[in-house]
C-alpha positions, 0 to 999 in steps of 0.5 A: 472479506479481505484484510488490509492491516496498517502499522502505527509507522505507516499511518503517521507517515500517511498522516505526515504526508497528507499534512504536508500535501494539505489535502487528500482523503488516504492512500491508494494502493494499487498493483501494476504488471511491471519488473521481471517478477510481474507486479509492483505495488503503486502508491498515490494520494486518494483525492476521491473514493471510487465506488468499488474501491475497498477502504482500510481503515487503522490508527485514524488513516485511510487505505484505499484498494481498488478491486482488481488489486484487492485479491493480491494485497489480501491480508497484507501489512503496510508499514513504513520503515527506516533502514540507513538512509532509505525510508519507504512503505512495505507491504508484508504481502502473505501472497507473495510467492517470490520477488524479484532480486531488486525488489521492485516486484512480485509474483502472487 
């Protein structure tokens, strides 16, 4: 069974979000090809769970992975960090072989 673990910064982010939206079941994650390394990871709002999806949950959010995308995001992290002026969601992906020199990609 694959593992998906959510970090306390990323769930009250997740939270925060979907407060502000005022609606929205979790987050969806998703993995596209895309950028020189081969795949980036794609975020949105889960307004529905598909039938197939893989739901994570931690700290009272939910995750949602569709199945295409849950053999690369396999014991992976979110978390949601604060570095200067930048905040965003990181996956610490143990699947990983290498990025890209930007980081906007990956190769599993």
């Amino acid at each position: 069974m694959a593992q998906l673990t959510i970090t306390p910064a990323a769930a009250d982010q997740i939270r925060r979000v979907l407060d502000e939206r005022g609606s929205g079941l979790g987050l969806r994650v998703s993995v596209k090809p895309s950028g020189c390394s081969g795949y980036s990871y794609v975020l949105d709002f889960a307004d529905d769970v598909a039938e197939d999806d893989a739901t994570f949950e931690e700290h009272g959010v939910s995750v949602f992975v569709a199945p295409d995308a849950l053999e690369m995001l396999d014991g992976s992290e979110v978390d949601y960090v604060n570095e200067g002026l930048n905040r965003f969601f990181r996956f610490n992906n143990p699947n990983v072989k290498d990025e890209c020199g930007c980081g906007e990609s990956f190769t599993v």
